[in-house]
N, C-alpha and C positions, 0 to 999 in steps of 0.2 A: 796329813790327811786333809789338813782345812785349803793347801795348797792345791791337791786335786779335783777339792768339788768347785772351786772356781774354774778351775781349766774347763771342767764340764757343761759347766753353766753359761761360760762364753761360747762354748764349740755348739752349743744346743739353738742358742740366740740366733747366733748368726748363719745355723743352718735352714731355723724358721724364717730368716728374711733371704735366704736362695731359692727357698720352697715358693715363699708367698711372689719373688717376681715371676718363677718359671709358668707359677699357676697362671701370671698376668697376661704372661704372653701369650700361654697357650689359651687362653680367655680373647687375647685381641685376634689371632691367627683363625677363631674359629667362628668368630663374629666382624670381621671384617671381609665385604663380599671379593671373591677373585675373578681377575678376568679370564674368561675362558678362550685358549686360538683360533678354535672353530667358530664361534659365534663372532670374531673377527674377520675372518678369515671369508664366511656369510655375508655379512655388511658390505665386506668390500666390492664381493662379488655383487651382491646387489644393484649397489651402485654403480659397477660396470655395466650390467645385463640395461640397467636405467637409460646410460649414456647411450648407449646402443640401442637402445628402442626409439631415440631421440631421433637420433643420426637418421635410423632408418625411414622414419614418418614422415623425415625432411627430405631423404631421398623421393620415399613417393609422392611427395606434395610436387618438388622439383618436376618429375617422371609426368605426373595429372599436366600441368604448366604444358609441356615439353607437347605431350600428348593433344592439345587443345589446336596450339601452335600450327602442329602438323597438319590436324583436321579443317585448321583453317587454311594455310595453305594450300591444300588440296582443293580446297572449294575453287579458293580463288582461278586456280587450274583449270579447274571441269569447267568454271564459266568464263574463263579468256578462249580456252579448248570450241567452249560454244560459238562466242559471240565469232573465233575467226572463221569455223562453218558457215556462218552468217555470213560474213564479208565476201565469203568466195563463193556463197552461192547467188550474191545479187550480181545480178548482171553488170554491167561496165557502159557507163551511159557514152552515145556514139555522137558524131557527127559526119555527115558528108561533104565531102566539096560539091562543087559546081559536076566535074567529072565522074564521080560517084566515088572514089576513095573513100573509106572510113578512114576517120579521126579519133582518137581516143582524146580526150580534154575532161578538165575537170569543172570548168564551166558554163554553161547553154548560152554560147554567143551566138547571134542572131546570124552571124558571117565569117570568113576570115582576115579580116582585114580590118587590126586593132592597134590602137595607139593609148598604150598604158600611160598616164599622167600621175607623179611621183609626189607627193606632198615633204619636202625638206625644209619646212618650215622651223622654226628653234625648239619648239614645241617636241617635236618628232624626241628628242634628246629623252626626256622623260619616257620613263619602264621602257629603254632600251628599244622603240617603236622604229626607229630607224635600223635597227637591225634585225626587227623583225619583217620588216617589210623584205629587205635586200634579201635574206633567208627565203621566206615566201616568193616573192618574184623570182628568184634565181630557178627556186623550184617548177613553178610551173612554166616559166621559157623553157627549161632542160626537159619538160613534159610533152609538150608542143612538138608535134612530128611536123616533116616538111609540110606544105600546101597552107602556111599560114604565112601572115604577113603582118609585121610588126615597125612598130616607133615606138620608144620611150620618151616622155617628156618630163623633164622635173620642174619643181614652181617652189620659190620663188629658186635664182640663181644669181644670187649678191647680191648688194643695193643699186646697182644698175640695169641690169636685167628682173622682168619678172617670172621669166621661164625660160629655158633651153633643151631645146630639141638632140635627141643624138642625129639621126641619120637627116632631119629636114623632110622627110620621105615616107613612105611606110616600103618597108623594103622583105624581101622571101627571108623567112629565117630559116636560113643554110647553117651551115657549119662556123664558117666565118662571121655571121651578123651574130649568131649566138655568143660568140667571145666577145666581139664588140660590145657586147648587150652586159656582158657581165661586168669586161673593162667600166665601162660606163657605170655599173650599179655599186661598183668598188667604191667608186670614187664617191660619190655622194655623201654629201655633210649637210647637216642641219642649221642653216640661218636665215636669219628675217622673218618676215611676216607670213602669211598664207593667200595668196593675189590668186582667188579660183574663180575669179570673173574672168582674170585677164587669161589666164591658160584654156580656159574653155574654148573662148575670143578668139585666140590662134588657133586651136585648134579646128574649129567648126569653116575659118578661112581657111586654112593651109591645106589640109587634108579633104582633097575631093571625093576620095573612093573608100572612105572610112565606114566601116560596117559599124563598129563598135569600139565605145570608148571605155576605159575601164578606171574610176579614180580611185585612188588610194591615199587617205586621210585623214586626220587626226583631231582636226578642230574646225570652228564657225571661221568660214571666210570671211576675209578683210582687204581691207586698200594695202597697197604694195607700200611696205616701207611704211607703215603708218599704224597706230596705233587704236585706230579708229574701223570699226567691225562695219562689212558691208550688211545690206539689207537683205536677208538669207528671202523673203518673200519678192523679194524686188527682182531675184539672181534669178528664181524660179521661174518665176514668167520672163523673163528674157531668156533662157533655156530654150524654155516650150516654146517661144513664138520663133527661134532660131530655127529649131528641130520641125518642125512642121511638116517642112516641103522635102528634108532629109530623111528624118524619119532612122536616125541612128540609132542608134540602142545605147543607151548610159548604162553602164555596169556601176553601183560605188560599193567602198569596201571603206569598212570601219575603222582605224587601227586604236589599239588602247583604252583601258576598263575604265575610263573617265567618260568614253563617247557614250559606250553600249550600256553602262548600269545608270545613266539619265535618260532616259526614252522619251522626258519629254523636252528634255535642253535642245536649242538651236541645233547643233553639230548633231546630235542623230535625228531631228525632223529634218535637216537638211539633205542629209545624205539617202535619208527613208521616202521622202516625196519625190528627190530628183529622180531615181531608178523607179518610182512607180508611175512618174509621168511618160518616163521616155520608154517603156518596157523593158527595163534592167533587170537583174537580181540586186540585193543590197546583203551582205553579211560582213561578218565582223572577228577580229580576232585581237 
């Protein structure tokens, strides 16, 4: 008997300590929080719907941008749209010949009969001034309908020369003096000094039936080959007292933003009083 009530007394222990962890667990299983899949399942979706609101706000900020663009654009449209009504509805400034021809020209010479003078001084090389001029010039010779008459003269023309003539002449600009005129303007390079005493000088002898002279230039004239600047007031009145009994018309043109943004430097009072003495236009590019 004494053999059985131990059996019991151990089977009894050890079923109070199966009792006390089942309780444990079921104590930690009902106090420990769980996760639930739908409230995960929410989050994520959350965070999608987030990403996506993102995306889209950035689409329309893009869209507003896009849209602004357009509107300016457009303007820009409606007022080039304007300004070329404008253009075509001013008239087209004329001239006539002797015989009454009209002339269409873009500048009010006093005549037909012009001797353009070319400034290829070294200078010219700076903001590509030598290619603007040839650009320019080429343009308005190829503008020039028959019933004009033309010479080109460039200054200096190497350390030997201070200017050379193409034709020596003032010749019809036909078909063929036109290519000549361009042959000619190809060729031009930029060296030496600026001698716009001495090209004036020939020009004012050489050419007797000269209506109008047109200079195109870049800097304060100087002595040929020299470093040493002539007297821009000195040039002037020897101009005027040349012009007198002629009575030519000096056209000057500006070339390069060094002449035109100093208005009160030599080279633009130079080129500004010679064309208001002799009844020129003076502009600039």
């Amino acid at each position: 008997m004494a053999r059985r009530r131990e059996i019991n007394a151990f089977s009894l222990s050890f079923l109070d300590i199966i009792s006390g962890a089942l309780g444990a667990v079921i104590i930690l299983y009902v106090a420990v929080p769980k996760s639930n899949p739908n409230e995960k399942k929410l989050e994520e979706a959350t965070k999608t719907s987030q990403a996506k609101d993102a995306q889209i706000a950035e689409l329309k900020s893009e869209l507003d941008k896009l849209r602004q663009l357009q509107e300016s654009a457009q303007k820009v449209i409606t007022e080039n749209e304007d300004l070329k009504a404008q253009i075509a509805a001013t008239p087209v400034p004329q001239e006539k010949t002797k015989d009454g021809e009209d002339l269409e020209v873009g500048f009010k010479f006093k005549g037909n009969n012009i001797v353009f003078i070319i400034d290829t001084s070294l200078s010219m090389l700076a903001e590509d001034r030598m290619g603007q001029v040839k650009a320019g010039l080429k343009m308005l010779i190829t503008s020039m309908p028959a019933g004009y008459s033309v010479d080109i003269v460039q200054f200096p023309a190497g350390r030997r020369n201070a200017y050379r003539p193409l034709f020596k002449a003032i010749k019809p600009l036909n078909r063929e003096a036109k290519l000549d005129i361009f042959d000619f303007i190809y060729a031009l390079k930029p060296l030496g000094a600026t001698p716009t005493r001495d090209v004036l000088n020939f020009v004012f002898k050489e050419y007797a039936n000269v209506s109008d002279i047109v200079l195109l230039t870049d800097g304060e004239p100087s002595l040929h080959e020299s470093p040493l600047k002539d007297d821009i007031y000195d040039l002037l009145n020897h101009i005027y007292k040349l012009n007198s009994l002629k009575k030519i018309q000096i056209n000057t043109i500006g070339v390069g933003q060094e002449v035109l943004h100093d208005k009160t430097g030599k080279p633009y009072q130079f080129l500004r009083i010679l064309a208001e003495q002799n009844n020129g236009f003076f502009v600039g590019f």
